[in-house]
C-alpha positions in Angstrom: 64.6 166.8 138.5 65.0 167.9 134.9 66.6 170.8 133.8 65.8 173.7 131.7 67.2 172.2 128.3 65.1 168.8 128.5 62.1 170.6 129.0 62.3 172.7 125.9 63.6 169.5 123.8 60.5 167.5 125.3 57.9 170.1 124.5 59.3 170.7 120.8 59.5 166.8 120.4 55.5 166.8 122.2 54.5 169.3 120.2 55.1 168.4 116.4 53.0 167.9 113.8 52.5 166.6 110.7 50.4 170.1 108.9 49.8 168.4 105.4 50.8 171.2 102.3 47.0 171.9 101.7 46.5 173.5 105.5 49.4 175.6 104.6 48.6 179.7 104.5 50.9 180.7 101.8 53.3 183.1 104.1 57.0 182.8 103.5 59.7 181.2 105.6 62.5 184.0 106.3 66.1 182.8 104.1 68.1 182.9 107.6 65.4 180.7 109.3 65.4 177.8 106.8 69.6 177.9 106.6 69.1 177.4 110.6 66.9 174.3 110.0 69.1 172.9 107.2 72.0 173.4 109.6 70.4 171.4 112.3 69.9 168.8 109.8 73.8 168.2 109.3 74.1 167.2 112.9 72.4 164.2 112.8 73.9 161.2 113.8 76.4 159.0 111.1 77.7 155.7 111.2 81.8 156.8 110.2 80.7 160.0 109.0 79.7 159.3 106.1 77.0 162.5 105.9 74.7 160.7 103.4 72.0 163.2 103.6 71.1 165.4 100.4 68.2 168.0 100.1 67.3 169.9 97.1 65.4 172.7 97.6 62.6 174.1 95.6 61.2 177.8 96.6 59.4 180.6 94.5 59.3 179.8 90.6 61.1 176.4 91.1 58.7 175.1 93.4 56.0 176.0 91.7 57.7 173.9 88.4 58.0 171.2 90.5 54.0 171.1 91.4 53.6 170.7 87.5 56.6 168.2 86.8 55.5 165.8 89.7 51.8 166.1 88.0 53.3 165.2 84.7 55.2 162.7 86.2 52.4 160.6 87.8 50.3 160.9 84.4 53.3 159.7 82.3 54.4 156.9 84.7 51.0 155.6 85.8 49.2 153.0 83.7 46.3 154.4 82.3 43.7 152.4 84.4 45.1 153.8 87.6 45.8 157.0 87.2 43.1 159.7 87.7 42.6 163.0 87.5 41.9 164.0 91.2 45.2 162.8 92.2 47.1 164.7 89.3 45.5 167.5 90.4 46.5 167.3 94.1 50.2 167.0 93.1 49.9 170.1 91.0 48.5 171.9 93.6 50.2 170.2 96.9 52.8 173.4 96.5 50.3 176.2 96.5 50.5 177.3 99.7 54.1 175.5 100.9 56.8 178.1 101.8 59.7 175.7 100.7 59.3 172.0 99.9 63.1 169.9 100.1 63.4 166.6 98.3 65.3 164.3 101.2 67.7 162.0 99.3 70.0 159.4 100.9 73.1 160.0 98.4 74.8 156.5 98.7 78.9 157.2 99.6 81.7 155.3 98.6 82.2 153.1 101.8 81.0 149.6 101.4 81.2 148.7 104.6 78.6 151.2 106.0 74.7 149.2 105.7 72.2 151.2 103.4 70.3 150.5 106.3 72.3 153.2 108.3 72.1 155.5 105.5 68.9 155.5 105.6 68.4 155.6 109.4 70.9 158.6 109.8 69.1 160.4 106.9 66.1 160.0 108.7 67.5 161.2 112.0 68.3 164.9 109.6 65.2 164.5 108.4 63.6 164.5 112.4 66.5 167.4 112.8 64.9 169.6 110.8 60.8 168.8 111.5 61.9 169.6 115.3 63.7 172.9 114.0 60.5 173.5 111.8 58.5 173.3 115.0 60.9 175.6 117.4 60.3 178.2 114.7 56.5 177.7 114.7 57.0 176.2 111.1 54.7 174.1 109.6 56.1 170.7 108.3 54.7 167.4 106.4 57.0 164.4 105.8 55.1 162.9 102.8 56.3 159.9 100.6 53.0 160.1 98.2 52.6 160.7 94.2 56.0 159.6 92.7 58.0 160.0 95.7 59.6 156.1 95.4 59.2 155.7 91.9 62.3 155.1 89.3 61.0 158.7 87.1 61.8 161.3 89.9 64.5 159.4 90.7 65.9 159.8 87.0 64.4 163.6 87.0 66.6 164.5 90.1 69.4 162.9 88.2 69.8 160.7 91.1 72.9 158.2 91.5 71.3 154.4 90.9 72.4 153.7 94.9 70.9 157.4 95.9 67.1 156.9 97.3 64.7 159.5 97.9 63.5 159.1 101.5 60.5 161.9 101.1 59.1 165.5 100.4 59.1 167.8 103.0 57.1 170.5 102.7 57.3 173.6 105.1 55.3 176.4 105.5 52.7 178.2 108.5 49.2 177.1 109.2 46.3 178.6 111.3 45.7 175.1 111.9 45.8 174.1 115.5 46.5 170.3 116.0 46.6 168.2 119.0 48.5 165.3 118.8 47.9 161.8 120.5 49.4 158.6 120.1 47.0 154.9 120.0 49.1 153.3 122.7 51.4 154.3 125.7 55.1 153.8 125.7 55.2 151.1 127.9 53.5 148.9 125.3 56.8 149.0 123.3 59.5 148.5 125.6 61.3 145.8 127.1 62.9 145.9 130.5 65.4 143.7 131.5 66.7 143.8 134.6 
C-alpha cells in the first residue's frame, strides 16, 4: 500500500516533460516560485558535500542579451562551412518566449579525492531537483545541451574555472502545450535481479 507522499512524487516524476523554449507562451515565472525551485536544487545528493552545482540565471534584459551573445557565439566559433543561418537564428530566438533560462555549471571544488564523475552526477541530480519542482508548479522546463552549450567560448564567456563544465541550459517558462509522455521500452528491460 503506498502512501500519500509516493503518490504525489510518482505522478510529478510521470508527468514531466521536456516543453522545448519555442512552445513557451511568454508569461512570467513569479520571483518566490523560482527561489523555491532553486532551493530544491541544493538538496540534491553530494559525494562529501562538496555542493558542486552552480546556476547563473538570466531573466528580463539579461536573458534576452544572452539570446544575442550565444548567436554571436555560434557564428564566431563555427567554421564557416558549417555554420548557417537557420541555426544562428534559432539561438537568438530560443529565449523569446522563456520565463528564466539558468546555465547549470558543475564548479569543480578543491577535493581531489571526489571523481568528476560524481560531480557531475550530483549536479545532475539538482538539475532533476528542479525539472520535478518546475513540473509541481505547472512550469514548463527543457534541459537542452545544443548551440555552444559544450564548447570552450561559453565556457570562457561565463568566466568559467578550466575544471568547471557546463552540464546544460535550462530554460523555464509555461506552455499551452499538452504532452503525453511514453517511454520505447518497459523497465524490466533494464534491470537485473539477483536473488
Amino acid at each position: 500500500m503506498h502512501n500519500n507522499t509516493f503518490e504525489i512524487v510518482r505522478a510529478v516524476i510521470r508527468n514531466r516533460r521536456s516543453t522545448k523554449a519555442a512552445a513557451m507562451n511568454g508569461q512570467l515565472i513569479a520571483e518566490s516560485e523560482l527561489e523555491e525551485i532553486l532551493e530544491l536544487a541544493h538538496w540534491a545528493p553530494t559525494h562529501g558535500r562538496t555542493e558542486p552545482w552552480h546556476f547563473i540565471v538570466y531573466e528580463g534584459a539579461a536573458l534576452k542579451q544572452f539570446g544575442q551573445t550565444h548567436a554571436a557565439l555560434y557564428w564566431q566559433h563555427t567554421p564557416e562551412e558549417k555554420r548557417n543561418e537557420a541555426s544562428r537564428d534559432k539561438l537568438l530566438h530560443a529565449v523569446d518566449k522563456a520565463s528564466h533560462l539558468l546555465i547549470a555549471v558543475m564548479k569543480r571544488g578543491a577535493n581531489p579525492k571526489i571523481p568528476v564523475l560524481e560531480e557531475i552526477a550530483a549536479c545532475s541530480a539538482a538539475i532533476e531537483n528542479i525539472l520535478l519542482g518546475a513540473t509541481a508548479l505547472g512550469i514548463a522546463s527543457f534541459w537542452n545541451s545544443g548551440g555552444m552549450t559544450h564548447h570552450p567560448a561559453l565556457k570562457e564567456y561565463l568566466e568559467l574555472a578550466t575544471d568547471d563544465i557546463v552540464l546544460g541550459l535550462i530554460y523555464l517558462g509555461y506552455t499551452d502545450e499538452i504532452k503525453e509522455g511514453k517511454r520505447n521500452t518497459v523497465i524490466e528491460d533494464k534491470v537485473t535481479r539477483l536473488k
